[in-house]
C-alpha positions in Angstrom: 1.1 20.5 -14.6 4.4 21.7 -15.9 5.7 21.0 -19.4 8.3 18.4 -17.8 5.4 16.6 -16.5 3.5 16.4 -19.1 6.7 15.1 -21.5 6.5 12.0 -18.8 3.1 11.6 -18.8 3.2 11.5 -22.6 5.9 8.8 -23.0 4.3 6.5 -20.3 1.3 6.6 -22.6 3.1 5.7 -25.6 4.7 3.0 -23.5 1.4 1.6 -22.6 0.1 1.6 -25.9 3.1 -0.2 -27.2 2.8 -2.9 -24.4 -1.1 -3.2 -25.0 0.2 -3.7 -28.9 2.8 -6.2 -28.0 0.4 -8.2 -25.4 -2.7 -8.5 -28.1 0.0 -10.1 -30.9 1.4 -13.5 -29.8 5.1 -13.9 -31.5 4.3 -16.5 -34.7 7.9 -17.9 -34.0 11.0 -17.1 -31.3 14.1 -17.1 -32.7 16.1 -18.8 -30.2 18.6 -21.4 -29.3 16.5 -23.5 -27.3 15.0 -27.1 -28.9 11.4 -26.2 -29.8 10.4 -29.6 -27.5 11.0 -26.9 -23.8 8.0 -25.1 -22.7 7.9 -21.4 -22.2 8.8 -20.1 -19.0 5.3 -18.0 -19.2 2.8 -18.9 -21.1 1.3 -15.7 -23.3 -2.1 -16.6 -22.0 -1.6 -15.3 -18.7 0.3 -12.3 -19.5 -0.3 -9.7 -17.3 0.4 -5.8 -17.5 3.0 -4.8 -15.5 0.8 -1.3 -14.9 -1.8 -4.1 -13.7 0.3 -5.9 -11.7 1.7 -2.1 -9.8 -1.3 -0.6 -9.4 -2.6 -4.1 -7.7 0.7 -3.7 -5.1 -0.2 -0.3 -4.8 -3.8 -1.0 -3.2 -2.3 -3.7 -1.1 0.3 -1.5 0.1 -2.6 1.1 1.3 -4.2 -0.9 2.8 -1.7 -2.5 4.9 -0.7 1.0 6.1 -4.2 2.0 7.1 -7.1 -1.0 8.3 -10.1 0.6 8.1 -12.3 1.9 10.7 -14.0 -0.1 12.6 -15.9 2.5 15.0 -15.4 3.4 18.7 -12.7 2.2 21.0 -14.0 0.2 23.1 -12.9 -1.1 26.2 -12.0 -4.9 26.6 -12.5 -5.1 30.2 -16.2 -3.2 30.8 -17.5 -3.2 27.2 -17.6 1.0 28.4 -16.9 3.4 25.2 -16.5 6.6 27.1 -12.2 7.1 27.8 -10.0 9.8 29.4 -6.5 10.6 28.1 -4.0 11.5 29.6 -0.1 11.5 28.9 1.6 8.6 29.1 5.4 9.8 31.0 6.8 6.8 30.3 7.1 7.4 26.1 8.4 10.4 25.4 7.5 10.8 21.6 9.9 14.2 20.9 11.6 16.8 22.7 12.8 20.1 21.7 14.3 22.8 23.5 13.4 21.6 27.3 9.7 20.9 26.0 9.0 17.5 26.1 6.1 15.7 23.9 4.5 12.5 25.4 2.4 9.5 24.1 -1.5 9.2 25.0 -3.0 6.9 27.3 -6.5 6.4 26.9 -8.4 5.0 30.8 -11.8 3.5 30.6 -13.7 6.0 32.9 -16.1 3.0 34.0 -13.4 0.7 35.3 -10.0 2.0 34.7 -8.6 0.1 32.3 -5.7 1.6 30.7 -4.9 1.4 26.9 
């Protein structure tokens, strides 16, 4: 880890500590404007961390991109697991210099079913 890096990771560790700090100790009083009658916007019992909150976005995030595996493809038609591929011409995923690169079509080899 370069000295850079480790700068960062220090002051994101202060940070944290001073947010723990300021989370644990409720304000006796706000000095503010507002008539004390008004309610506060968000109540300090259900504060949460905003490292919390990130890291819970974060695991969402990853598993939207990926659902997990579930096992063999298997064919909707047959019930058959065993497939051929073969290139699907009509999505052509990249081409460079002439070459072209295509998709993959996967055919049940029991009845045919293309997916």
């Amino acid at each position: 880890m370069s000295e850079f890096e480790q700068n960062v990771l220090k002051l994101l560790e202060d940070i944290n500590s001073k947010l723990d700090k300021l989370l644990k100790t409720e304000p006796a009083a706000t000095a503010s404007p507002v008539p004390s009658t008004s309610a506060a916007p968000f109540p300090a019992a259900t504060t949460v961390k905003p490292s919390a909150v990130v890291d819970k976005q974060e695991e969402e995030a990853r598993l939207e991109e990926k659902p997990p595996v579930e096992g063999r493809r298997i064919c909707p038609e047959c019930g058959g697991t065993s497939f051929a591929t073969h290139e699907d011409k009509s999505q052509v995923l990249h081409q460079m210099g002439g070459v072209k690169i295509y998709a993959k079509k996967y055919v049940c080899r029991k009845c045919g079913y293309e997916k």
